[in-house]
N, C-alpha and C positions, 0 to 999 in steps of 0.2 A: 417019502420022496416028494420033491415040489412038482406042484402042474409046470408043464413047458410053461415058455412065454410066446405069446403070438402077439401080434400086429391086429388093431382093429378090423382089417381085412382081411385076418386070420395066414396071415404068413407067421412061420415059425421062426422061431432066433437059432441061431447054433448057438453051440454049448458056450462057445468062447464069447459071443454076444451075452449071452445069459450072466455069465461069470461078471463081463463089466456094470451089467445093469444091475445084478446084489451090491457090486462093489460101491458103487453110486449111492445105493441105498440107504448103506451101512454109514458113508462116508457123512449124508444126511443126516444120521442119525445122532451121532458121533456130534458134527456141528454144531448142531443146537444146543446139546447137551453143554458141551464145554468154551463156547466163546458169543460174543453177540456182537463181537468189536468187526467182524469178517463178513464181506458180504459179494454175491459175484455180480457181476457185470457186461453183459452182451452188447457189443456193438457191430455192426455189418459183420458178421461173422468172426467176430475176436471174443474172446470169453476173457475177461479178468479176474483177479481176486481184488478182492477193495478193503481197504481199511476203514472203518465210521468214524467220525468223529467223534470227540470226546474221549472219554476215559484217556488221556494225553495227548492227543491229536490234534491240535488247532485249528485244522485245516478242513473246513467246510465241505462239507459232500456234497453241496453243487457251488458250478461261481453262476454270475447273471452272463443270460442271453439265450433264454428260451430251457426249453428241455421240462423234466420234470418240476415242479414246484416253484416255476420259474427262472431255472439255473439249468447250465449243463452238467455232468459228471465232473466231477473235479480231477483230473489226472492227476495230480501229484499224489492223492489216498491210491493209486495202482502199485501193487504188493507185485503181480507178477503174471502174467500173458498164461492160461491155460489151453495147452494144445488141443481142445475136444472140438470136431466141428459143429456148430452152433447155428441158431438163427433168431436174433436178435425182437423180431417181428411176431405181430400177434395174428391169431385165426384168424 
């Protein structure tokens, strides 16, 4: 049987919390194995899926005006909106 899951401050997850957090896992797991072309994408609280460029994709994964590497996210590689609440932002 697995240890619970808690919270660094030691709160515990319910079962149905636990069950999303394997599934994520799993889902992790799964990802890397099988695609590299798929990447996600946190903006103010939007999560997306992203396509990379290459392997057919013409279309740059940033344009210019700031952001990462120069460029911002390129919205047209957005595959599709994932409903998880999210936060974009670092420690």
């Amino acid at each position: 049987m697995m240890k619970p899951m808690k919270t660094r401050a030691g709160y515990s997850l319910t079962e149905h919390e636990e069950s999303c957090i394997r599934s994520l896992k799993r889902l992790a797991r799964k990802w890397y194995k099988n695609t590299n072309r798929l990447w996600l994408f946190s903006a103010s609280g939007h999560l997306f899926a992203m396509l990379s460029e290459g392997n057919g994709n013409r279309e740059p994964d940033y344009t210019d005006g700031g952001g990462i590497g120069g460029g911002r996210v390129n919205q047209n590689n957005t595959v599709c909106e994932i409903d998880i609440p999210n936060d974009g932002g670092d420690w």
